[in-house]
NUZAVO-465723 format. One record per residue: residue in three letters; y, x, z of N, C-alpha, C, CB in turn. Coordinates in steps of 0.05 Angstrom, whole numbers, padded with zeros to 5 digits, always signed. Each point is the difference from the previous one (the first is absolute). Glycine has a CB too. Layout:
% NUZAVO-465723
ALAYXZYXZYXZYXZ...
***
This chain:
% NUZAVO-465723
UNK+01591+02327+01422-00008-00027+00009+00010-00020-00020+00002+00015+00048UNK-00017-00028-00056+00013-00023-00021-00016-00026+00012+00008+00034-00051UNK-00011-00030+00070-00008-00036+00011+00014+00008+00035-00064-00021-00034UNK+00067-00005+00047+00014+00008+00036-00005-00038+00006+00055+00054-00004UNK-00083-00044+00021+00000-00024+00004+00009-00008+00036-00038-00001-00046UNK+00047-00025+00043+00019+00005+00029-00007-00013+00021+00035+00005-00022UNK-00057+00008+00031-00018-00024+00018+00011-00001+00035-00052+00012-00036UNK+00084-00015+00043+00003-00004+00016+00009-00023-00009+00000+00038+00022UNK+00010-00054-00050+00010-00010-00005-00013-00031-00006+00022+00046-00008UNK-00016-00061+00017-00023-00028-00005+00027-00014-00008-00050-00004+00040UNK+00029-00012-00058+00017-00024-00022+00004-00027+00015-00024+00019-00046UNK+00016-00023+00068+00000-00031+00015+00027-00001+00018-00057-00004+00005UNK+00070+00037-00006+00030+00004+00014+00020+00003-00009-00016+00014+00023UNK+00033-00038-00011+00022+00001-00016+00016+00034-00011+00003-00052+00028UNK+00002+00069-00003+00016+00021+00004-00018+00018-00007+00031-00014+00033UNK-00060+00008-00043-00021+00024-00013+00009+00005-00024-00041-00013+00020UNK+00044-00022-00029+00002-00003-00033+00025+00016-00019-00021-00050+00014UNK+00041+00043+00010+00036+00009-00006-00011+00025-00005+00040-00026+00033UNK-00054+00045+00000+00000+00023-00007-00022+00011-00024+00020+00001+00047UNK-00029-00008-00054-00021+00008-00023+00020-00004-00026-00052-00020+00024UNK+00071+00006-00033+00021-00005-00019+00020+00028+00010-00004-00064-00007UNK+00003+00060+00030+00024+00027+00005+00002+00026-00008-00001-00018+00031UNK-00030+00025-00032-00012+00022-00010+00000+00008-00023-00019-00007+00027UNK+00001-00022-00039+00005+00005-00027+00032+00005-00011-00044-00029-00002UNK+00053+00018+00011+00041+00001-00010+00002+00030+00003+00030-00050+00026UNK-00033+00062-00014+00007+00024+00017-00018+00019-00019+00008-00020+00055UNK-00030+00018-00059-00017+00022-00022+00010-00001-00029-00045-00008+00026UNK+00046-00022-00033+00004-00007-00037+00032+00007+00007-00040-00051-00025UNK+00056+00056+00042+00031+00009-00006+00000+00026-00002+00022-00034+00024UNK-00029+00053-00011-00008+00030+00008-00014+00013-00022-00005-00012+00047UNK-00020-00006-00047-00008+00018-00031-00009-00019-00022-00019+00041+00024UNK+00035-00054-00038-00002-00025-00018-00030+00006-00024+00066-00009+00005UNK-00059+00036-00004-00019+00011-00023-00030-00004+00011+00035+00037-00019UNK-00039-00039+00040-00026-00011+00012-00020-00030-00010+00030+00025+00040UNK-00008-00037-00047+00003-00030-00012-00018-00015+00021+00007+00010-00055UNK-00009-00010+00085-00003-00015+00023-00012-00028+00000+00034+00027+00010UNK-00058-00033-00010-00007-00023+00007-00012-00002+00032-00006-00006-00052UNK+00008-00025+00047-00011-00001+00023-00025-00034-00003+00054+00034+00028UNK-00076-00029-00008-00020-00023-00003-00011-00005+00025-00012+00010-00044UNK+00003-00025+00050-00013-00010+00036-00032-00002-00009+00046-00039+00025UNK-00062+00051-00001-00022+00001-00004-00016+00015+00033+00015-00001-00062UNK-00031-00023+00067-00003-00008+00035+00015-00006+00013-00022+00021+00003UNK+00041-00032-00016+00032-00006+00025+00011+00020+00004-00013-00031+00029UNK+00007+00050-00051+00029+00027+00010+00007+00008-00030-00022+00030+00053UNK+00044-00024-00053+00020+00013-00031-00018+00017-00007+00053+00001+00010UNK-00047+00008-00033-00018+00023-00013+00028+00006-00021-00064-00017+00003UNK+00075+00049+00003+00018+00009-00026-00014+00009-00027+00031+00017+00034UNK-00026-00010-00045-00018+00009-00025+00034+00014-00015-00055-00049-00007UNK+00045+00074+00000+00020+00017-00019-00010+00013-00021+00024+00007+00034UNK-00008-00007-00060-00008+00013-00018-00010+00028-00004+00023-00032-00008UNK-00014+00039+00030+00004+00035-00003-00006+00010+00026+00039+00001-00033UNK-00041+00018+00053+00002+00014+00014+00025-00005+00031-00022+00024-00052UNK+00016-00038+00067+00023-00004+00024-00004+00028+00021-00002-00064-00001UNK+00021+00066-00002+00010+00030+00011-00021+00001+00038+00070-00003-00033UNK-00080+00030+00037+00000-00013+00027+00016+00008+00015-00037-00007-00002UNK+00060+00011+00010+00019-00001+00013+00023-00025-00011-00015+00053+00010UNK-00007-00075-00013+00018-00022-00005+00013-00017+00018-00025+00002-00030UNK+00010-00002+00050+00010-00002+00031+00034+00017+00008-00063+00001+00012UNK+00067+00021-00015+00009+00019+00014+00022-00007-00025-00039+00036+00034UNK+00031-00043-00056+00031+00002-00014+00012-00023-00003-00012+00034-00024UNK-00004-00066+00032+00015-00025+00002+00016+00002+00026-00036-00030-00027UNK+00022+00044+00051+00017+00004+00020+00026+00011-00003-00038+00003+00019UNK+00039+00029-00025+00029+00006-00005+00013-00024-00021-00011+00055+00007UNK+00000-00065-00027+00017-00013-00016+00011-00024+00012-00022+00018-00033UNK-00001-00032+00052+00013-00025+00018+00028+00011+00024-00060-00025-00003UNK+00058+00046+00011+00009+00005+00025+00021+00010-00014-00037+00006+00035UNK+00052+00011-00058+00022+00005-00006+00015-00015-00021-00017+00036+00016UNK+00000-00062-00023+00006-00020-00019+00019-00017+00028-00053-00002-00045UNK+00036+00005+00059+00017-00019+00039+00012+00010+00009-00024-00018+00020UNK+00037+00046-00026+00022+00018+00014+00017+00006-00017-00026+00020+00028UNK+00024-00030-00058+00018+00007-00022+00034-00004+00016-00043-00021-00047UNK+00055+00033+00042+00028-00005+00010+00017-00021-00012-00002+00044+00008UNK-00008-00051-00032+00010-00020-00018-00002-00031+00005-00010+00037-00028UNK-00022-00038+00052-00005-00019+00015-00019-00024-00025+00051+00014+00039UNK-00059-00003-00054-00010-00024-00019-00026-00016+00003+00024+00026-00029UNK-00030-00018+00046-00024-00022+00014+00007-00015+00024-00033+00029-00013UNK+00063-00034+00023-00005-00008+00023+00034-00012+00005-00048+00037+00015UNK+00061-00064-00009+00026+00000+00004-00002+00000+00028+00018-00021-00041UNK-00030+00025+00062+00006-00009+00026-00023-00008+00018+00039-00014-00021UNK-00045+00013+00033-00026-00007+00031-00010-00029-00012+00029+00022+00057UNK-00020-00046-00068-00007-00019-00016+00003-00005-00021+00000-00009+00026UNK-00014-00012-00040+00005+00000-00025+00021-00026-00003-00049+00025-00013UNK+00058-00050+00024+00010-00014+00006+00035+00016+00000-00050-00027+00021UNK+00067+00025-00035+00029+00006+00000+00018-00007-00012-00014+00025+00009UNK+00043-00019-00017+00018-00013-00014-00016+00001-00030+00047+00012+00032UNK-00039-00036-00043+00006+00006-00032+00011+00021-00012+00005-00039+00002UNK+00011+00050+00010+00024+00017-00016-00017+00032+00011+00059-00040+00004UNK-00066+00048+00022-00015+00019+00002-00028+00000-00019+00025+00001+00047UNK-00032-00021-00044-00033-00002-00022+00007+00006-00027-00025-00041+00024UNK+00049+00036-00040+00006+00002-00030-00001+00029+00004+00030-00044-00019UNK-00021+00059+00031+00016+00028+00007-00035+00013-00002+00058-00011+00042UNK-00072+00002-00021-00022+00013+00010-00014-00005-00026+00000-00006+00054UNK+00001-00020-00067-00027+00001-00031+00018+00024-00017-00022-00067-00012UNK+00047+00064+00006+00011+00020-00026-00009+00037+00010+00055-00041-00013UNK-00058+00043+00035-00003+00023+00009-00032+00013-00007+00040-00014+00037UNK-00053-00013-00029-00031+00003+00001+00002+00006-00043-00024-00047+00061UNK+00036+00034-00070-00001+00000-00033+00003+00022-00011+00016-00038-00003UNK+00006+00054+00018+00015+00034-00014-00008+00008+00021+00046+00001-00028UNK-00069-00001+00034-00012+00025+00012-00021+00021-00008+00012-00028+00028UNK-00024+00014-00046-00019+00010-00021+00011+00030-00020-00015-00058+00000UNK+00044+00041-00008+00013+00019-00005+00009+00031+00006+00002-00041-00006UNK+00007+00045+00039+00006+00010+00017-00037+00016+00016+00057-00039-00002UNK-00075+00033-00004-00019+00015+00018-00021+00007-00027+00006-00029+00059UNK-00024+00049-00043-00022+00011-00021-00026-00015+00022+00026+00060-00029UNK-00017-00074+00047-00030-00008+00016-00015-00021-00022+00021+00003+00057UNK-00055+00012-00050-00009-00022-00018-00003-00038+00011-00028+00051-00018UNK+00043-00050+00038-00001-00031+00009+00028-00007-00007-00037+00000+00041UNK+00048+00013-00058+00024-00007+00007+00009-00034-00015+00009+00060+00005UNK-00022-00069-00017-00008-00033-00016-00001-00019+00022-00033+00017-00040UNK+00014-00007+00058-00004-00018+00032+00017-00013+00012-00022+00026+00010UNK+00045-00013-00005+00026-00019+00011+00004-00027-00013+00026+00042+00008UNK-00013-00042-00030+00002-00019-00021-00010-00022+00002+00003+00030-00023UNK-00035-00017+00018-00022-00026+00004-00002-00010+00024-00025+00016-00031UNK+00028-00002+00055-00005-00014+00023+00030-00014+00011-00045+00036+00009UNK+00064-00041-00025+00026-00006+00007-00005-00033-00017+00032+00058+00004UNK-00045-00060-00020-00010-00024-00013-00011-00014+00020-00008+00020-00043UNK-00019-00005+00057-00010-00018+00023+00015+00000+00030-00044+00008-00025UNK+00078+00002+00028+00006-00005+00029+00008-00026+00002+00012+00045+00010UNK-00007-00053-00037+00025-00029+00008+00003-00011-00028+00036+00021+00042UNK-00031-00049-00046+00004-00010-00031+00039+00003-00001-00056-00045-00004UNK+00063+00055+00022+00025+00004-00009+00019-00026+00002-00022+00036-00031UNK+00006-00058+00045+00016-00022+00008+00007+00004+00026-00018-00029-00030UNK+00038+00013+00041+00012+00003+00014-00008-00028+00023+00032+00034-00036UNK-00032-00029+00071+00001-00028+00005+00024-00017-00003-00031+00014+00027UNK+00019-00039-00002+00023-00019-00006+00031+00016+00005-00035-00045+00018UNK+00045+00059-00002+00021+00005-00002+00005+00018-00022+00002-00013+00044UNK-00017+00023-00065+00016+00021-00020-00001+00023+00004+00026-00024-00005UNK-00038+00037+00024+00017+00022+00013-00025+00018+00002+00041-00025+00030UNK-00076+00016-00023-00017+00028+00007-00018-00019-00026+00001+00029+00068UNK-00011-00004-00071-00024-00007-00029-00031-00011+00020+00021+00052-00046UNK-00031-00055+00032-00026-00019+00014-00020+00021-00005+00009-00054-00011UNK-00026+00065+00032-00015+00016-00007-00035-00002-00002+00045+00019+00017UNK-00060-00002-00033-00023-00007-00001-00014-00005+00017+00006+00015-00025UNK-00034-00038+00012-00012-00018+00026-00015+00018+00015-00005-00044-00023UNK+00001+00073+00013-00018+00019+00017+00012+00012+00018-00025+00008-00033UNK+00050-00012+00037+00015+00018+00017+00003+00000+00028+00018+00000-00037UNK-00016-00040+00038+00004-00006+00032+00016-00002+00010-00023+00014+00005UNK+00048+00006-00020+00034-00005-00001+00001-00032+00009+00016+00037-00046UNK+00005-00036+00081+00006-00026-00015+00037-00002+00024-00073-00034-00019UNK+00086+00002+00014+00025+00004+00017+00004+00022+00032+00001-00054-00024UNK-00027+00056+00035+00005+00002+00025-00008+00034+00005-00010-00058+00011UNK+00009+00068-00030-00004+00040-00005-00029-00003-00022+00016+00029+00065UNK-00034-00041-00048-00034+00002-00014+00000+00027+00000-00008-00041-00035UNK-00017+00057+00018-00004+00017-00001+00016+00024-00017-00035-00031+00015UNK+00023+00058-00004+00024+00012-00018-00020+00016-00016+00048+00005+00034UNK-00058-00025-00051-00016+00024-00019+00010+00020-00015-00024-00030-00005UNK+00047+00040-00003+00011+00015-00015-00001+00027+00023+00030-00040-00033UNK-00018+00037+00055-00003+00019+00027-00032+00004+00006+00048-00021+00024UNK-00056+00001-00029-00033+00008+00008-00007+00012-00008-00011-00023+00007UNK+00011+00023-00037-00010+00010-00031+00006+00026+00004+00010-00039-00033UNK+00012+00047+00031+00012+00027-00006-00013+00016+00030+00052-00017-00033UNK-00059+00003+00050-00002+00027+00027-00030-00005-00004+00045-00002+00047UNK-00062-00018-00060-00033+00009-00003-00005+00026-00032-00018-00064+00026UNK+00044+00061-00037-00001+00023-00028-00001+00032+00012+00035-00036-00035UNK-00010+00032+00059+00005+00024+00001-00018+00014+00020+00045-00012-00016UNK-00061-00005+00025-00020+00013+00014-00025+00007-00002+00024-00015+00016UNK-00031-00006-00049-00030+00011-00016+00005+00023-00003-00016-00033-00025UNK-00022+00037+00026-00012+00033-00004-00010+00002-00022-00011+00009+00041UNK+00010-00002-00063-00023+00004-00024-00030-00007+00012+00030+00041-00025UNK-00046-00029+00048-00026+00001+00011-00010-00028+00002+00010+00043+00024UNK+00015-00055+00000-00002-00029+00010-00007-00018-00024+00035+00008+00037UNK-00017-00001-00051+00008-00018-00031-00029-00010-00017+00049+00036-00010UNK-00061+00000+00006-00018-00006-00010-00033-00007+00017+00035+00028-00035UNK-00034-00026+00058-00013-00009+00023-00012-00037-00012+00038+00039+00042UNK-00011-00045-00036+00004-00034+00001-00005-00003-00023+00033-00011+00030UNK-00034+00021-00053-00009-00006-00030-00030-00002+00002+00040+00027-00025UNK-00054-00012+00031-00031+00000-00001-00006-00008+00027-00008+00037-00034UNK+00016-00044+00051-00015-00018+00023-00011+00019+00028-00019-00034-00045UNK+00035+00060+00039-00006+00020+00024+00018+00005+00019-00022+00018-00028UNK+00041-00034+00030+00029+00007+00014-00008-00027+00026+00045+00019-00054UNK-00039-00009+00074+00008-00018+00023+00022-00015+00007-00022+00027+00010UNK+00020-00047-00003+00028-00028+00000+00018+00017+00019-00028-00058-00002UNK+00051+00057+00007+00015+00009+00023+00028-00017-00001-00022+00052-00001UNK+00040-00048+00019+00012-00028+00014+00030+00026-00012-00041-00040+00059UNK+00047+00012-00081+00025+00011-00017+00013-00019+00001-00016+00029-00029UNK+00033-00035+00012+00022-00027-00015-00015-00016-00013+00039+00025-00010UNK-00038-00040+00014-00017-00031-00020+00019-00029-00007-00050+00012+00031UNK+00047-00010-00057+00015-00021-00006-00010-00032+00004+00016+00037-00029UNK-00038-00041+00037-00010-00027+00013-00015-00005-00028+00042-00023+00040UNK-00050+00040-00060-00024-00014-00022-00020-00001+00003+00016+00008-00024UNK-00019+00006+00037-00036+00000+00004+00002-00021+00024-00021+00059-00013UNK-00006-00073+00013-00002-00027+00004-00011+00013+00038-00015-00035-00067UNK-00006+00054+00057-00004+00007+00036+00021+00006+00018-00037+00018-00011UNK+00062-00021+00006+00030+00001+00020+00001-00009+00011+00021+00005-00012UNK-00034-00039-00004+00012-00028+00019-00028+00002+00025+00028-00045-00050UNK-00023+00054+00076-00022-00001+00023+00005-00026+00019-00002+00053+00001UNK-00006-00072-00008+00005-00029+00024-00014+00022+00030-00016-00066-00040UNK+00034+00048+00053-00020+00010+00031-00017+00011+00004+00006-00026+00010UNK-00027+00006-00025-00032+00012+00014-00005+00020-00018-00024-00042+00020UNK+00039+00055-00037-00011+00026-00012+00023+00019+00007-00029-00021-00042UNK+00043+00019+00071+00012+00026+00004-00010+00001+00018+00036+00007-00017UNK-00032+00036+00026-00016+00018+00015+00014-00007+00022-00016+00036-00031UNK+00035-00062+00032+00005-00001+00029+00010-00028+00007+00011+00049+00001UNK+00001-00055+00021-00006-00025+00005+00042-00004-00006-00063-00003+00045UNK+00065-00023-00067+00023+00005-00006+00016-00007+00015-00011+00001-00034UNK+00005-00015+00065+00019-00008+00021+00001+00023+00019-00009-00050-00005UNK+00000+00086+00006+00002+00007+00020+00032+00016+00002-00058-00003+00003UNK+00072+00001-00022+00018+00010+00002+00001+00032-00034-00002-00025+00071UNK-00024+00031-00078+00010+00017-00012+00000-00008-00029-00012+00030+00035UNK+00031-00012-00050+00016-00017-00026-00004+00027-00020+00045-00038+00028UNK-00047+00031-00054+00006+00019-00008-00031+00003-00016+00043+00017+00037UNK-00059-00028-00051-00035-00002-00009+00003+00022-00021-00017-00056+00005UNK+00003+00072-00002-00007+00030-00017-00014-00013-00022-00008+00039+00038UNK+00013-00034-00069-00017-00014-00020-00008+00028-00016+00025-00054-00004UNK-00061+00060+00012+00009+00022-00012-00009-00001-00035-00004+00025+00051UNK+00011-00010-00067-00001-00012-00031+00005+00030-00013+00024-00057+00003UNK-00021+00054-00040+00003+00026-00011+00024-00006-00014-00048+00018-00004UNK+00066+00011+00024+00023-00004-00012+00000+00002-00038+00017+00020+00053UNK-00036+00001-00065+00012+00003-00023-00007-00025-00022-00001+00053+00012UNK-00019-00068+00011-00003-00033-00017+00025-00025+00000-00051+00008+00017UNK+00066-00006+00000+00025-00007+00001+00023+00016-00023-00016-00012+00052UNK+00019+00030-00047+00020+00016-00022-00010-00011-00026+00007+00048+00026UNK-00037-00048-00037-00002-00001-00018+00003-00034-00007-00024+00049+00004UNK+00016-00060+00013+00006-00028-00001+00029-00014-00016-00028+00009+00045UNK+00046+00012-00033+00031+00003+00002+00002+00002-00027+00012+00022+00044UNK-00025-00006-00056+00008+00013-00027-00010-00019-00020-00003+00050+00014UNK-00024-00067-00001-00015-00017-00009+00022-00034-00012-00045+00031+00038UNK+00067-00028-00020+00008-00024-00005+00017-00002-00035+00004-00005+00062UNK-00004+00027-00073+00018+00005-00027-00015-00012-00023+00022+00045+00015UNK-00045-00058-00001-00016-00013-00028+00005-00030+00017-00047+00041-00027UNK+00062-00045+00043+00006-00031+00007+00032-00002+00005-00050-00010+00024UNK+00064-00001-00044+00032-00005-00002+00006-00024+00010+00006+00025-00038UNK+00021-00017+00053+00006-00027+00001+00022-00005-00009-00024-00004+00030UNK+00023-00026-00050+00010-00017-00018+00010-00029+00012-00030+00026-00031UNK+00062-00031+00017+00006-00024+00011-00006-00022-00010+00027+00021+00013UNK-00028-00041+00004-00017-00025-00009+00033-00030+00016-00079+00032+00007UNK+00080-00037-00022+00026-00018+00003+00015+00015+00028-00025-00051-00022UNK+00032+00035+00035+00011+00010+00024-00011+00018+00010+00013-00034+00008UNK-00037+00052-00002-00012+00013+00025-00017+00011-00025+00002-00031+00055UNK-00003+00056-00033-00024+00030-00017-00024-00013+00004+00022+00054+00014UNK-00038-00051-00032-00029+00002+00007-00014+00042-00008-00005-00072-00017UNK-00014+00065+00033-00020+00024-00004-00020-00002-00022+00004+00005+00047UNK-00007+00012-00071-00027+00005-00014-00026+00002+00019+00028+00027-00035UNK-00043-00039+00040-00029-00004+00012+00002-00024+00017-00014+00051+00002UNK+00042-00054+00011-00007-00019+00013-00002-00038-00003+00014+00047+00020UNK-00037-00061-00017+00007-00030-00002+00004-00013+00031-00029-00003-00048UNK+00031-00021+00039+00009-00018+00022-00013-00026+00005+00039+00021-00010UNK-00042-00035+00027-00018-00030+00004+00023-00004+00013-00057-00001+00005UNK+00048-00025+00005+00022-00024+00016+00004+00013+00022-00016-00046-00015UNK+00002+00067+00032+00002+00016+00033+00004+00019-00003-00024-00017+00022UNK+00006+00042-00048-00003+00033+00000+00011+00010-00018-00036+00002+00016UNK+00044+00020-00010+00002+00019-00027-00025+00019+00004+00057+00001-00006UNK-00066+00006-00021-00018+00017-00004+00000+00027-00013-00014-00039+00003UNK-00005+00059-00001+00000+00024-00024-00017-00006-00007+00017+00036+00010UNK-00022-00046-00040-00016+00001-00014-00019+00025-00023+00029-00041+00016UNK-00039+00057-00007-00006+00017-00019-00034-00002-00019+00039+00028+00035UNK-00038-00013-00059-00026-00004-00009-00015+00032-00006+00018-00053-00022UNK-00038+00048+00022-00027+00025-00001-00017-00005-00031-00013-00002+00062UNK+00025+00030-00078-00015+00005-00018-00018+00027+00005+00035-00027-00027UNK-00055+00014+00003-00018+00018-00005+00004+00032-00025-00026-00053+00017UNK+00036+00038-00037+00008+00021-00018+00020+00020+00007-00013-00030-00029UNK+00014+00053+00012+00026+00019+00003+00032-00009-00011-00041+00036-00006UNK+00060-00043+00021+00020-00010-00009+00023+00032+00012-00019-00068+00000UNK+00032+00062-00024+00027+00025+00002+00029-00016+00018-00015+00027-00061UNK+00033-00017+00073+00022-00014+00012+00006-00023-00018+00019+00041+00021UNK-00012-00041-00049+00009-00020-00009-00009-00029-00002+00013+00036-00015UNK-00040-00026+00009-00013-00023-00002-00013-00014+00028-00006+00019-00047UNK+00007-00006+00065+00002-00014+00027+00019-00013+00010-00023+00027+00007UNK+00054-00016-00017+00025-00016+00000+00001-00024-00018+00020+00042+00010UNK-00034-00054-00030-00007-00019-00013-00016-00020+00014+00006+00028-00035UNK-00024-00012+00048-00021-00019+00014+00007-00014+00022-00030+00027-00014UNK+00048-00003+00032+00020-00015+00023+00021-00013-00012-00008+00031+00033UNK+00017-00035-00053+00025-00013+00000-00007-00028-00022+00034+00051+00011UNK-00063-00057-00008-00004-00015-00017-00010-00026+00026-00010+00039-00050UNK+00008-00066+00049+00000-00017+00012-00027-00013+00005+00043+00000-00013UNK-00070+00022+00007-00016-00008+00000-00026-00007+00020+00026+00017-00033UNK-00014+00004+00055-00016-00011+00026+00010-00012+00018-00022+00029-00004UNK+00048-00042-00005-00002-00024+00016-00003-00026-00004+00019+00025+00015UNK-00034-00025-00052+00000-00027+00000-00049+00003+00017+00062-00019-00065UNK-00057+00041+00068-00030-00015+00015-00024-00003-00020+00030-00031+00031UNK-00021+00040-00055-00024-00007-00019-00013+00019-00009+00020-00031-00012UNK-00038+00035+00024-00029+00027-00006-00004+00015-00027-00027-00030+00027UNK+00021+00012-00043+00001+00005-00030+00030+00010-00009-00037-00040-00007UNK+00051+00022+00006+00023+00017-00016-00005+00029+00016+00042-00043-00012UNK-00036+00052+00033-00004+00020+00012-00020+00010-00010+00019-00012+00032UNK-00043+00019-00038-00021+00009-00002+00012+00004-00034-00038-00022+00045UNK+00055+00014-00049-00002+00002-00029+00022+00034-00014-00008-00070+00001UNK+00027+00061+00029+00019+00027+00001-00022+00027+00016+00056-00036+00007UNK-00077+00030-00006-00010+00024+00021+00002+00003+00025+00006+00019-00028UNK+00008-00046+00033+00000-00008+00036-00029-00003+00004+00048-00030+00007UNK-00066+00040+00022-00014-00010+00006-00004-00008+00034-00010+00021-00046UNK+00031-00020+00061+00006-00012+00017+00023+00009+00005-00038-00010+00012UNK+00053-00015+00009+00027-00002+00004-00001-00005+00036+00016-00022-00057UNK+00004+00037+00061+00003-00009+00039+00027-00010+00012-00031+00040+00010UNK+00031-00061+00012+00029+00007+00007+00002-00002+00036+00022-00023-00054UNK-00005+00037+00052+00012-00002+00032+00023-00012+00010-00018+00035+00000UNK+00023-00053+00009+00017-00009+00009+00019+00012+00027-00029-00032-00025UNK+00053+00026+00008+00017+00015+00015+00013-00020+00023+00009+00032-00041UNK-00011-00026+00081-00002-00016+00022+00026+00012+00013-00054-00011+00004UNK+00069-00001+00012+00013+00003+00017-00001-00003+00025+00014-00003-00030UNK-00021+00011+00053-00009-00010+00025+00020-00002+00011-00038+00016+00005UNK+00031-00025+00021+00028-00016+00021+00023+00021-00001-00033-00026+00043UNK+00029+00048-00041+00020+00032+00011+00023+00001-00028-00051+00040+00028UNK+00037-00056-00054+00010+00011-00013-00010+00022-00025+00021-00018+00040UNK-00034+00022-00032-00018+00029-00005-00014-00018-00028-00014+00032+00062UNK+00016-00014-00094-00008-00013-00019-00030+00018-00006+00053-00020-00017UNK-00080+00013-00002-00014+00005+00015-00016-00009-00025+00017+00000+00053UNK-00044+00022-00071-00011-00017-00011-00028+00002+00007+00035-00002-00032UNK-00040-00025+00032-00032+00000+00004-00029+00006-00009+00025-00022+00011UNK-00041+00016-00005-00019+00013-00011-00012-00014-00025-00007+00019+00044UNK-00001-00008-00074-00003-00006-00018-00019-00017-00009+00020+00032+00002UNK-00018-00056-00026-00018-00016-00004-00003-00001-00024+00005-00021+00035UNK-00019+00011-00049-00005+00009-00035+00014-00031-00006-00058+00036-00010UNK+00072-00028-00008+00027-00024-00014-00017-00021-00019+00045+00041-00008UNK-00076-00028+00003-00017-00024-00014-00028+00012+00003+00035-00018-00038UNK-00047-00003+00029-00035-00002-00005-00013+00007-00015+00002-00026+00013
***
């Protein structure tokens, strides 16, 4: 197979897009010699490899995800959140660094990079817990525990499922969800029940291995400090919202040069052309909502220009 096109995957979602980056991270680390691109075409990713992708490619990112998350050494993970002391997070990045060293897994690079996107390594106002990324949801009062989430949707992928949800044959089923995908947020009149009768608890059903990958997806968005307070790679801001801003090319781009394209400031100034000039040919964003409960939440996607 030297093409995998991923038509469960649509480009208008936020937590599609992550996971379509996730994948790619996960193939170009595993077998670099592939030299991995990736391009959008009908609103869904398209991989493209130089060579031959194994077909038991499924069955071997699984073991590699699931014993990369059971490593004893712990290098993907300090704890149930990503939100914690300073002094535990230095501990948790140096570990994620000499681990490469210490394992023959081919993900073993993954920690590292995704320790870039948990937190810019500042600290809040009191000094004391690092500020964690805007995707996380982390916040004073527990928020979510994506790190606990993460690790119990790893250890329970199947290779079958995996590759199910890659080509668009796998059925949604009611797992862990980190609130990205925008169909979470259900106002009233779109739940299967009436939200005053007493029952609690709304089943969202979704694909788990689009979340995991999502997860893995965030190592091409770091977060970097900006005077006082972290900001997030993708995300901008207006006078009310924060946003994810992402963009949709057409050509074959390799990891790096997609890490140029995201970390370059160009779709948010809004201007078509310059874009069109990098191989952007549309850009989307979703805004990220908080409803009364608390509950953070992103919405459904709108194209960032004309």
């Amino acid at each position: 197979m030297t093409t995998l096109k991923l038509q469960n995957i649509h480009e208008d979602n936020p937590r599609d897009f992550l996971a379509a980056l996730g994948l790619l991270r996960l193939i170009d680390t595993s077998w670099p010699e592939l030299e991995t691109a990736l391009s959008w075409s009908d609103h869904c990713p398209i991989l493209r490899f130089s060579g031959q992708l194994s077909e038991t490619w499924s069955e071997e990112l699984t073991l590699a995800l699931q014993a990369l998350a059971s490593a004893p050494e712990n290098p993907l993970f300090h704890g149930d959140v990503i939100k914690t002391s300073a002094g535990n997070f230095r501990a948790a990045i140096r570990n994620a660094q000499g681990f490469p060293e210490k394992s023959d897994s081919p993900l073993k690079k993954i920690p590292a990079l995704l320790y870039a996107a948990y937190s810019s390594q500042l600290t809040d106002d009191s000094g004391e817990y690092v500020i964690p990324t805007a995707f996380s949801f982390c916040n004073g009062q527990g928020g979510k525990k994506l790190l606990l989430d993460v690790s119990q949707l790893i250890s329970s992928l199947n290779p079958f499922e995996f590759q199910e949800t890659m080509v668009g044959t796998a059925k949604p089923k009611d797992a862990k969800s980190f609130r990205w995908n925008p169909s979470e947020y259900q106002v009233a009149s779109y739940r299967s029940h009436d939200p005053g009768s007493g029952i609690s608890g709304d089943i969202n059903y979704d694909f788990p291995a689009l979340n995991i990958l999502a997860f893995i997806g965030l190592s091409f968005f770091p977060s970097v400090p900006q005077n006082k307070n972290g900001n997030t790679l993708g995300m901008a801001k207006d006078a009310k919202k924060r946003f994810f801003r992402w963009p949709v090319w057409g050509e074959l781009l390799v990891p790096s040069e997609i890490s140029i394209i995201l970390g370059s400031d160009i779709v948010n100034t809004g201007d078509r052309n310059s874009c069109l000039s990098l191989g952007i040919e549309r850009a989307w964003e979703s805004p990220r909502f908080t409803d009364d409960k608390g509950n953070t939440y992103f919405l459904r996607s709108r194209p960032a220009f004309v």
